[in-house]
LOKEZA-289048 format. One record per residue (C-alpha): residue number from 1; z, x, y. Coordinates in steps of 0.25 Angstrom, whole numbers. Example, Ala and Ser with C-alpha at 12.3 -4.5 7.8 and 13.67 -1.06 7.14 Angstrom:
BEGIN
(1; (31; 49; -18)),
(2; (29; 55; -4)),
This chain:
BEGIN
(1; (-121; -179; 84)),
(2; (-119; -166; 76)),
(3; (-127; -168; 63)),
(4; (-115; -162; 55)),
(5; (-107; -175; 58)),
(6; (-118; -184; 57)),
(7; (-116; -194; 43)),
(8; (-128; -197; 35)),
(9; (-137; -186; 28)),
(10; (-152; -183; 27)),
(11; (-162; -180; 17)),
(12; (-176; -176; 14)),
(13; (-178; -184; 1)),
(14; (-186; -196; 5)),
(15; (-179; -210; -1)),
(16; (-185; -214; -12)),
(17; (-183; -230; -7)),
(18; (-189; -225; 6)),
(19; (-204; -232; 8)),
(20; (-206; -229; 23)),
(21; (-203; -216; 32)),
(22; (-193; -222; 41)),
(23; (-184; -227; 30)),
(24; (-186; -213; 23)),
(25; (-181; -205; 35)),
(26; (-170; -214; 40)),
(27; (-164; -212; 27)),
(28; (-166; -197; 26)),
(29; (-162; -195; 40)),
(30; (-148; -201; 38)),
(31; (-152; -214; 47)),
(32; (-148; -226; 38)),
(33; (-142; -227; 24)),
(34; (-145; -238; 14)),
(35; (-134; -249; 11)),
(36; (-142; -258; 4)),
(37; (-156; -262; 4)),
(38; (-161; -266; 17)),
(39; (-146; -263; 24)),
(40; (-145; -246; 30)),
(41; (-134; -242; 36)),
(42; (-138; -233; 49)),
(43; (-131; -219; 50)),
(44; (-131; -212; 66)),
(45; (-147; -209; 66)),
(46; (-149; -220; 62)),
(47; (-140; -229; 71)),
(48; (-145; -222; 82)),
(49; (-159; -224; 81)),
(50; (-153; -241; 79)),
(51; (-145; -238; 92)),
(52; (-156; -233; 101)),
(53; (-165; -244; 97)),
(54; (-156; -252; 101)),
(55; (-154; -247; 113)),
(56; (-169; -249; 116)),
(57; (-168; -263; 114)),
(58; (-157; -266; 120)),
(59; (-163; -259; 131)),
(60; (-177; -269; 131)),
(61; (-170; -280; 128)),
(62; (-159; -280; 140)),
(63; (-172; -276; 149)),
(64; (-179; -288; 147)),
(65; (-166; -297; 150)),
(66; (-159; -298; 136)),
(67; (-144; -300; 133)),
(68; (-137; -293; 121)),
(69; (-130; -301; 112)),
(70; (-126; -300; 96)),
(71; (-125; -310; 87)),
(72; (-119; -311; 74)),
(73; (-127; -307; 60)),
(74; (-119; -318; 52)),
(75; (-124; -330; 56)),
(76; (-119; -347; 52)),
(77; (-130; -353; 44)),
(78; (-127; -365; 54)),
(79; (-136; -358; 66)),
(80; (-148; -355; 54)),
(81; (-147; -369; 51)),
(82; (-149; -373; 64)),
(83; (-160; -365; 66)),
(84; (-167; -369; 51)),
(85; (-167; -358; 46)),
(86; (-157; -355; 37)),
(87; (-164; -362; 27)),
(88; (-177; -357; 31)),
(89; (-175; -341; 29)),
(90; (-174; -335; 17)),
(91; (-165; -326; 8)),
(92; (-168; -317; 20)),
(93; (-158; -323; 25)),
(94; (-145; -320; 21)),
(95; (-135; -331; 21)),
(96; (-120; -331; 15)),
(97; (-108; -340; 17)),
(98; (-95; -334; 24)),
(99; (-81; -336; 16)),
(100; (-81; -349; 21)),
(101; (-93; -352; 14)),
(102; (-100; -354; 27)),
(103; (-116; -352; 26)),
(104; (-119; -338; 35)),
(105; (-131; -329; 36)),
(106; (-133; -315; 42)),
(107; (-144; -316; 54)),
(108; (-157; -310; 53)),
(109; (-162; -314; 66)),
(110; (-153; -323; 76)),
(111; (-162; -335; 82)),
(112; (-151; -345; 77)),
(113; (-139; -335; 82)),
(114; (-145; -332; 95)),
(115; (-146; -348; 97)),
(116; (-134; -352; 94)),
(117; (-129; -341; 104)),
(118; (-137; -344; 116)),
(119; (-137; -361; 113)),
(120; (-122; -360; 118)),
(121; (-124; -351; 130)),
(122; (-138; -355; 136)),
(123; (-139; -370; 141)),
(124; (-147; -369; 154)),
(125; (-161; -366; 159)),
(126; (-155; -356; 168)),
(127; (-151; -347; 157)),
(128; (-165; -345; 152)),
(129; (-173; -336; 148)),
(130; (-163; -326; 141)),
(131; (-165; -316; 130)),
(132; (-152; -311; 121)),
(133; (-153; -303; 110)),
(134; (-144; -293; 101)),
(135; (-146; -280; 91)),
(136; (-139; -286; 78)),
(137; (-138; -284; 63)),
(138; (-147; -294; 55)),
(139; (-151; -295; 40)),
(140; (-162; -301; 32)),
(141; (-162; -300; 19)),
(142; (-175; -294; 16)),
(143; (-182; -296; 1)),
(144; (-188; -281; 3)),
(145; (-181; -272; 13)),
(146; (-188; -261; 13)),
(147; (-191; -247; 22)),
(148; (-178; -245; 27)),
(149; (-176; -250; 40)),
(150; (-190; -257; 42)),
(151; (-184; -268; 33)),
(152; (-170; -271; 31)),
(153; (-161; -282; 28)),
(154; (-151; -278; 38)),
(155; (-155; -272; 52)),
(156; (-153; -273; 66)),
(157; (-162; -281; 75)),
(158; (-163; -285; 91)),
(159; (-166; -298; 92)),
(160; (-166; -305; 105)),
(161; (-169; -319; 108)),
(162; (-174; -326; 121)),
(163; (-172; -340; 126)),
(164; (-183; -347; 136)),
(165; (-186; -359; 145)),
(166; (-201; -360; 141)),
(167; (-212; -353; 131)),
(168; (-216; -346; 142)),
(169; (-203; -339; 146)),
(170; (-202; -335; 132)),
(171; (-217; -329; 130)),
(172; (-214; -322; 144)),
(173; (-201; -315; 137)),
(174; (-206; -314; 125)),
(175; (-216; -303; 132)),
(176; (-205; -298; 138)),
(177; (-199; -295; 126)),
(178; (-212; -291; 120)),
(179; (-214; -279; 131)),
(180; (-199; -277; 128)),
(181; (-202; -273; 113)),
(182; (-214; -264; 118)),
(183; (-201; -257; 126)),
(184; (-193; -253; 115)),
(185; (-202; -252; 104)),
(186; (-209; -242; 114)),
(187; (-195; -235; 117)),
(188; (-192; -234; 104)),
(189; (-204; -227; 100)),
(190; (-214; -235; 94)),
(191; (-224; -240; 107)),
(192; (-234; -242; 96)),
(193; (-227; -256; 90)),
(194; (-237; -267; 92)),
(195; (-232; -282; 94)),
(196; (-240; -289; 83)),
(197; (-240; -306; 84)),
(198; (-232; -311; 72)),
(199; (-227; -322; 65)),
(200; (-213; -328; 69)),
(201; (-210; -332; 54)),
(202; (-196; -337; 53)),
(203; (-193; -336; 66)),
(204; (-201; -347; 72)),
(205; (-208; -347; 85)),
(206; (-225; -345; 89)),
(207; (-226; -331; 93)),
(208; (-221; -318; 88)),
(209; (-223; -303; 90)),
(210; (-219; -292; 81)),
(211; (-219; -279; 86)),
(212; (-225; -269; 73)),
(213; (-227; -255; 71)),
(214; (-240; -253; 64)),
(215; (-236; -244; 52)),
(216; (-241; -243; 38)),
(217; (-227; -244; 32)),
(218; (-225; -257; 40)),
(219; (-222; -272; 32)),
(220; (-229; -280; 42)),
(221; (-246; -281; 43)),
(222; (-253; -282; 56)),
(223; (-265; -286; 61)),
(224; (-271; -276; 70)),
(225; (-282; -278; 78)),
(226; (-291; -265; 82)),
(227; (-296; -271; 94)),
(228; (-287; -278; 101)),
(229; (-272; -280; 103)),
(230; (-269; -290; 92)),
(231; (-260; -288; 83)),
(232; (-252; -298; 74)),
(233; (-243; -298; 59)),
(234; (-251; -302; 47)),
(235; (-242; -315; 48)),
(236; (-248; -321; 60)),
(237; (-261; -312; 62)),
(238; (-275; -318; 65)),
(239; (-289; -313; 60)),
(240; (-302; -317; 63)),
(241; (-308; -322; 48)),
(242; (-323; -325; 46)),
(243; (-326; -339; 45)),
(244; (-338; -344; 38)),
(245; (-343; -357; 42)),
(246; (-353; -363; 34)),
(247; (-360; -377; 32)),
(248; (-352; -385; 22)),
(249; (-358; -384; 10)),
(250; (-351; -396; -2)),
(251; (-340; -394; -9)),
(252; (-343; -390; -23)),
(253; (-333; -389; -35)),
(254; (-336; -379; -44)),
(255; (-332; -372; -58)),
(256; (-322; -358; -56)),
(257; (-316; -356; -68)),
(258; (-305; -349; -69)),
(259; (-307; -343; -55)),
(260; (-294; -345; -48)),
(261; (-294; -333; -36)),
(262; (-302; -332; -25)),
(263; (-309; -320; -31)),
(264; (-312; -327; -43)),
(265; (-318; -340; -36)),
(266; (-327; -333; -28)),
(267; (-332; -320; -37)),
(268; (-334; -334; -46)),
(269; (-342; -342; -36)),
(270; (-349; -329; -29)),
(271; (-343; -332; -15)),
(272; (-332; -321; -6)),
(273; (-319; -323; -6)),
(274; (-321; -330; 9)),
(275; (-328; -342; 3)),
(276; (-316; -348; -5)),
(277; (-304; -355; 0)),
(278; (-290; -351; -8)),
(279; (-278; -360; -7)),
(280; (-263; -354; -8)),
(281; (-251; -363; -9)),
(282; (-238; -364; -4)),
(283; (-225; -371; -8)),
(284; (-223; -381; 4)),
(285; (-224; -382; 19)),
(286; (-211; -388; 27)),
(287; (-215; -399; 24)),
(288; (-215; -397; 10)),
(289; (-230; -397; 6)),
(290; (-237; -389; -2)),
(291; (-245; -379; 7)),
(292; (-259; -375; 3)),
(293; (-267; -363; 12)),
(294; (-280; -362; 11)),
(295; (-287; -351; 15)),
(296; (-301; -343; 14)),
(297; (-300; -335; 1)),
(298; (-303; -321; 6)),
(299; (-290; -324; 15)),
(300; (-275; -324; 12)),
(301; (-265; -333; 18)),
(302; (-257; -327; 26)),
(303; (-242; -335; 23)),
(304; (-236; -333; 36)),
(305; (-248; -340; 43)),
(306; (-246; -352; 33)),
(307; (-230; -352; 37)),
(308; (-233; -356; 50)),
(309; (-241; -367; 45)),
(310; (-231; -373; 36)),
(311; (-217; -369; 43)),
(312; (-212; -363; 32)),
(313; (-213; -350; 21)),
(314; (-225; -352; 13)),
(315; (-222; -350; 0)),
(316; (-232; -352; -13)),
(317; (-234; -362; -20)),
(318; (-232; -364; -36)),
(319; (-242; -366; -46)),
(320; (-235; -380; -47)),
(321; (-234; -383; -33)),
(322; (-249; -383; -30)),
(323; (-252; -391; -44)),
(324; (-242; -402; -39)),
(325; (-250; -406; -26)),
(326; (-264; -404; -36)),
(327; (-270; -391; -34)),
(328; (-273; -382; -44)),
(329; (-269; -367; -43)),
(330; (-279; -357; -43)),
(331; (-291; -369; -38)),
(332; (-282; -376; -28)),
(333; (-290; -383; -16)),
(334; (-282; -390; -4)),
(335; (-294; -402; -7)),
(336; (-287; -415; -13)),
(337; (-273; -409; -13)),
(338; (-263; -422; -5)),
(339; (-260; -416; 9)),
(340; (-247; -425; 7)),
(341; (-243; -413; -2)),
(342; (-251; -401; 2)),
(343; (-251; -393; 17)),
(344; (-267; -389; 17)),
(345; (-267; -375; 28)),
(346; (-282; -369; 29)),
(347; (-285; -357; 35)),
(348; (-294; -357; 45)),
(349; (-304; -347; 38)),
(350; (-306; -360; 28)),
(351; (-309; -369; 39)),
(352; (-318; -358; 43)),
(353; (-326; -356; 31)),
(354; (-334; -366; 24)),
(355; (-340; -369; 10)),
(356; (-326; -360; 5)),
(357; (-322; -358; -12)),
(358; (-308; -367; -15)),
(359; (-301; -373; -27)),
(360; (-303; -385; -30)),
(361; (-289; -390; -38)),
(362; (-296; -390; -52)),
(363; (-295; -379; -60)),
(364; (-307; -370; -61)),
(365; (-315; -376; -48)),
(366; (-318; -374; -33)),
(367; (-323; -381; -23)),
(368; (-335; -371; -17)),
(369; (-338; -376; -1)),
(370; (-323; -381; 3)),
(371; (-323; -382; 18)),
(372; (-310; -386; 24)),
(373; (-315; -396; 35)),
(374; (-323; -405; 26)),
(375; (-313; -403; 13)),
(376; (-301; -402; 19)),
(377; (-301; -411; 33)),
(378; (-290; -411; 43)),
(379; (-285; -396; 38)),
(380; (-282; -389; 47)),
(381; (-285; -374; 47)),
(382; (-277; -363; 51)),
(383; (-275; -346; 52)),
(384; (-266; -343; 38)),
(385; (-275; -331; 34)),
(386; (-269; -317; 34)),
(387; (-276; -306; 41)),
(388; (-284; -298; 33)),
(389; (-287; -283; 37)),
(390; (-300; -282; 45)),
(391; (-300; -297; 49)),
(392; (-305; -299; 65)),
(393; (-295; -301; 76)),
(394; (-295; -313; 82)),
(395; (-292; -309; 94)),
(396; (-303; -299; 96)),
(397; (-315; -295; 89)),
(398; (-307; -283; 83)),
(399; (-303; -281; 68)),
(400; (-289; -284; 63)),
(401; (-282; -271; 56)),
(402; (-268; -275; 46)),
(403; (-258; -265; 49)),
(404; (-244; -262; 44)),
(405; (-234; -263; 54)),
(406; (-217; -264; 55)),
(407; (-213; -275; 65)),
(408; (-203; -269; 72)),
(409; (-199; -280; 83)),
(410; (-204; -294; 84)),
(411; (-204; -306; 95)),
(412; (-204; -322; 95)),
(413; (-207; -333; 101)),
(414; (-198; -342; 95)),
(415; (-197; -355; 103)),
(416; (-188; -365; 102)),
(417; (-186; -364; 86)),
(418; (-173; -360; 89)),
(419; (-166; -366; 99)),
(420; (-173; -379; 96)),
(421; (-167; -379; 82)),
(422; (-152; -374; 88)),
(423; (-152; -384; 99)),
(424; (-152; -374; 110)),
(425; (-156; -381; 125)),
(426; (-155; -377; 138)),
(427; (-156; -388; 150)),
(428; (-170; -384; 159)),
(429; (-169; -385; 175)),
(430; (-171; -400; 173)),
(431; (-157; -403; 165)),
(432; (-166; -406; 152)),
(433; (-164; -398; 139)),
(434; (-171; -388; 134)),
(435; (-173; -378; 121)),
(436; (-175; -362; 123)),
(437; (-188; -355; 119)),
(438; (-183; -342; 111)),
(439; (-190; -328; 108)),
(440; (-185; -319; 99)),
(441; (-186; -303; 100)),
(442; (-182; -293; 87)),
(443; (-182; -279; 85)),
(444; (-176; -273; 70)),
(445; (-169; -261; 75)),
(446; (-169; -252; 61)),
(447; (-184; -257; 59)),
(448; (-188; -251; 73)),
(449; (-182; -238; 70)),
(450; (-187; -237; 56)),
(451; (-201; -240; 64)),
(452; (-200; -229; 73)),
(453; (-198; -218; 61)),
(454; (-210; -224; 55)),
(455; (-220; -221; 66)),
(456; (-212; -209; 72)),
(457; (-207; -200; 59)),
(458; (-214; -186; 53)),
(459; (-212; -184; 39)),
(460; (-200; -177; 41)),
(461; (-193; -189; 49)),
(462; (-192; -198; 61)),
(463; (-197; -194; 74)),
(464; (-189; -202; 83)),
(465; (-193; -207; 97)),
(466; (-181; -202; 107)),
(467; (-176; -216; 111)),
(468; (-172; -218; 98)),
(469; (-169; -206; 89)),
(470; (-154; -204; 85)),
(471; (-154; -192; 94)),
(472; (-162; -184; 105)),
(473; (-160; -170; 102)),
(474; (-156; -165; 88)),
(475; (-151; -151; 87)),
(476; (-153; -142; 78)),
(477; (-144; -130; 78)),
(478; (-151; -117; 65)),
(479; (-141; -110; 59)),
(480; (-127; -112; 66)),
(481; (-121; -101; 70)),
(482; (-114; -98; 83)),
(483; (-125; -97; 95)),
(484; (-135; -108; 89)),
(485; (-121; -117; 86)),
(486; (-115; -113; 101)),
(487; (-129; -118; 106)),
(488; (-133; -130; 99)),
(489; (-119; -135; 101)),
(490; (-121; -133; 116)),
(491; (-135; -139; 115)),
(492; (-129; -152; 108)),
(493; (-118; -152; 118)),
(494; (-128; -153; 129)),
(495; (-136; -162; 123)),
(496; (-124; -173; 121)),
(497; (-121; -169; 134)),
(498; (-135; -172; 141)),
(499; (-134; -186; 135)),
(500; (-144; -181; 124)),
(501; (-142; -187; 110)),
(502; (-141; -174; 101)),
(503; (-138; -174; 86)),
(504; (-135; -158; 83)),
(505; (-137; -152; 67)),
(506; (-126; -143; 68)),
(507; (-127; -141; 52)),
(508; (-128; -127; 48)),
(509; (-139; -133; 41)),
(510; (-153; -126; 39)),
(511; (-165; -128; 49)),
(512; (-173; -134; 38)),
(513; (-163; -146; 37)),
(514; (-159; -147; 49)),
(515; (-173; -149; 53)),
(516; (-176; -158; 41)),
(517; (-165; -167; 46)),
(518; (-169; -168; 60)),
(519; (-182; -172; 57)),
(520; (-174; -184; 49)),
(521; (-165; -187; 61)),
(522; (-180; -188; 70)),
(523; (-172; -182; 84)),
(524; (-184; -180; 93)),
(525; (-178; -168; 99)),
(526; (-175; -157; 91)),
(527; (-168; -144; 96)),
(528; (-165; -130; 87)),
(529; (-157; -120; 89)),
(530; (-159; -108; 82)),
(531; (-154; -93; 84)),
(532; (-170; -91; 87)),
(533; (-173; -100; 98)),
(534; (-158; -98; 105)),
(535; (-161; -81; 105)),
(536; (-170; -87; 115)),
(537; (-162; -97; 123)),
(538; (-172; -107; 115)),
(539; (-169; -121; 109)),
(540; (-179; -125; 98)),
(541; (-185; -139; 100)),
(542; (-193; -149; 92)),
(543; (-196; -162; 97)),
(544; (-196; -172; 84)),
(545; (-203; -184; 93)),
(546; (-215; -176; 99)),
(547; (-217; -164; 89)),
(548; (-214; -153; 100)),
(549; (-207; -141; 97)),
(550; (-203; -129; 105)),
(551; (-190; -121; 111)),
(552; (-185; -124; 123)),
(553; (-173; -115; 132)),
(554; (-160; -118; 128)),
(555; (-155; -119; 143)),
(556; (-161; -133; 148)),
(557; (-162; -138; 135)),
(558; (-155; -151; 138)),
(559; (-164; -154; 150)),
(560; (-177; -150; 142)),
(561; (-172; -161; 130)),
(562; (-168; -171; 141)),
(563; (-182; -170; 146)),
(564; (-188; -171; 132)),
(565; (-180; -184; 130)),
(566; (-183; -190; 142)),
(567; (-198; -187; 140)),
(568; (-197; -194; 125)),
(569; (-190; -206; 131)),
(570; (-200; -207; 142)),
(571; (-211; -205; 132)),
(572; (-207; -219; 124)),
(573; (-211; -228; 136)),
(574; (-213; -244; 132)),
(575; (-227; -246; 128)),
(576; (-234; -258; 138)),
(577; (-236; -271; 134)),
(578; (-248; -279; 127)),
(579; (-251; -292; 129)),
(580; (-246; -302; 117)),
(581; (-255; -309; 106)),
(582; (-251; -322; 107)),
């Protein structure tokens, strides 16, 4: 590629709508443009990058056994039904009707397709296991798309989708696919992406992994522990709370006027914040009760915990919702409340502290030594408390550190969910019928390359691993005249012909922008010619990836770059696998 035919311009002005680095650059280098928000266009660099990773995936996927397919983006609203979810998702989800009026919707991820697809092809126990999976366009209509590529409403995913005889056969593929994701994230220059456990929200199923880079400007919170390999999102992670048993002293009302929050109670009553017991509300669970938390109050609730316990979104309760079933706002209590109309959930830190602080459904009171097994019996506790930093691991005696990280891949366990609610059966080696176990397996293409930039990038651009920068080699060819045209025009010409990919700045432009732009384009190979260096049958090099700089003879300089690549690609070996928390 000759840069003076290459469409799309760049600049040194920083966006001004441009929070993080990699969107920052992928805009001044020329990468992606902006249709509207959350929808980019790619220009060549920025295809390119798309295309390699694709290629790595590809790769990884069809060495563990997986078969390439594509299915549509526009999907029937019939197959969501099936599946229940079309009512379930939100205005994520993007639904409109067809000139025939009929109800359609554009796919953010394809469980219900790739059902549909493989209930009609797979009948026997012979044809299991098998893994299909596809690189496709989806959209989500994201509230907040934000950071260019790291959240979009359009992108492009991988998503592949295995089908299993037994739970065991999936948990053996789904490490499979786990050491698959250490191969590409590796390849593609990131070894350091950690597998966290994670919740499965809407996609159903018991265990999940995401894969996360740890960096500050990532959505997600992690869990870290500094002693030992456990590592989980904020959604599902674990921490080991202090309890504080006690004797069971009565339970005594007493006078808290106009003390509402737990700060207020217990600077009031001289007791810490870990002595009380707050109550937080929800609208409903499935089945259409009130749902009421309880936890300790030095604690907070940690919503995606309490999802699992009710099988649906928690969403909080009005003023007049929680003064329909008898409580009073600001003193509630789950004492006396009709269990007809109210879920009760404690956390197990209430279970495991005694003679706590709580309302006491009267305005201006509390119940001082409200212990859960005498004054709540047959309530069941169980972990909805959200980590907080410094809490112990559970796991080891080490210390939990939160952490920010970008989830760049993520795995499922789904089960049956699927294929139970779309009536897909195979018949077993006796005749009898039988429903598939699925796992899924995703990778956001644009996310993983924004990713890239943000852990491998200078303040002057990206810094792009070899197996997926746009180019090998860029050219760059000072002052244009006659010998220093002649040669870097024969230097490209050898390049294209070696099988090298090459993009050349044959721009009479001046060293200090054609630099300036190379450092945009991130090409980890950098060769100059200049009258200086070619007086001595010399090629000027400067190596983007490793910081190297130098001169190198002009003659051999193909077989000294092919080396160079050979040893960049070699260098990106796939990290080894560690065991799974499960």
């Amino acid at each position: 590629m000759r840069l003076s035919q290459m469409i799309g311009s760049r600049y040194k002005e920083r966006p001004a709508e441009a929070v993080l680095d990699s969107h920052a650059f992928l805009l001044r280098g020329g990468y992606m443009r902006q249709v509207a928000n959350g929808i980019y266009s790619l220009l060549t660099p920025g295809l390119r990058v798309a295309q390699k990773i694709e290629t790595l995936i590809r790769e990884e996927m069809n060495r563990i056994g997986g078969q390439e397919v594509l299915m549509p983006l526009v999907l029937p609203r019939e197959l969501w039904d099936e599946s229940g979810r079309y009512e379930t998702i939100g205005p994520e989800l993007l639904r409109f009707a067809d000139r025939t009026g009929h109800d359609m919707l554009l796919g953010m991820t394809h469980e219900e397709a790739v059902v549909a697809l493989c209930r009609n092809e797979v009948k026997s126990h012979a044809q299991l296991p098998f893994m299909v999976y596809q690189i496709q366009t989806k959209f989500r209509d994201e509230a907040r798309s934000r950071g260019g590529l790291i959240r979009v409403r359009e992108f492009t995913m991988k998503d592949a989708y295995s089908f299993h005889t037994s739970q065991e056969d999936l948990e053996r593929y789904y490490d499979v696919c786990y050491d698959a994701y250490n191969r590409i994230f590796a390849r593609a220059g990131l070894p350091e992406v950690t597998p966290v456990e994670s919740d499965t929200g809407m996609m159903g199923g018991q265990i999940a992994h995401e894969f996360i880079l740890l960096a500050d400007c990532g959505e997600d919170t992690i869990a870290v522990c500094g002693s030992c390999s456990y590592r989980a999102n904020m959604e599902v992670a674990e921490g080991r709370i202090e309890a504080y048993p006690e004797d069971a002293l009565p339970l005594e009302k007493i006078h808290t006027p106009g003390m509402k929050t737990i700060e207020e109670v217990a600077g009031f009553i001289d007791v810490e914040p870990r002595q009380t017991a707050k109550v937080v509300f929800y609208q409903n669970d499935a089945d259409g009760k009130l749902v009421l938390a309880l936890i300790r109050g030095d604690l907070e609730v940690n919503e995606a915990k309490v999802a699992k316990q009710i099988k649906t979104l928690p969403v909080p309760a009005t003023e007049a919702q929680i003064e329909a079933v008898g409580a009073v706002a600001g003193f509630a209590t789950p004492m006396g409340l009709d269990t007809a109309k109210v879920r009760i959930i404690a956390d197990e830190t209430v279970a495991a502290s005694n003679n706590l602080v709580c309302g006491a459904n009267e305005v201006d009171y509390h119940y001082k030594n409200f212990n859960l097994g005498r004054d709540l019996p047959g309530v069941a506790a169980c972990d909805i408390a959200e980590v907080a930093d410094g809490a112990g691991c559970t796991r080891c005696a080490g210390t939990l550190n939160l952490r920010r990280g970008i989830e760049v891949g993520n795995i499922f366990q789904l089960g049956t969910k699927y294929c139970t609610a779309m009536n897909m059966s195979y018949t077993d080696a006796a005749g009898k019928m039988q429903t598939p176990i699925m796992g899924c397996y995703g990778i956001g293409v644009g996310r993983l390359a924004a990713s890239v930039i943000e852990a491998r990038h200078d303040k002057f651009g990206p810094q792009w691993p070899i197996s997926i920068a746009p180019w090998q080699v860029h050219i760059n060819a000072l002052k244009v005249d006659d010998p220093i045209r002649e040669t870097a025009d024969a230097l490209y010409a050898d390049l294209c012909a070696a099988g090298i990919e090459a993009i050349y700045d044959d721009r009479n432009a001046s060293p200090g922008v054609q630099f300036a732009e190379a450092d945009l384009l991130g090409v980890p190979i950098r060769i100059i010619v200049s009258k200086r260096n070619l007086d001595n049958g010399e090629l000027e090099f400067k190596r983007r990836d490793t910081g190297e700089k130098g001169t190198i003879p002009r003659e051999g300089a193909i077989a000294t770059i092919q080396g160079w690549i050979h040893d960049a690609l070699t260098a990106l070996k796939p990290g080894t696998r560690e065991a799974i928390n499960s």
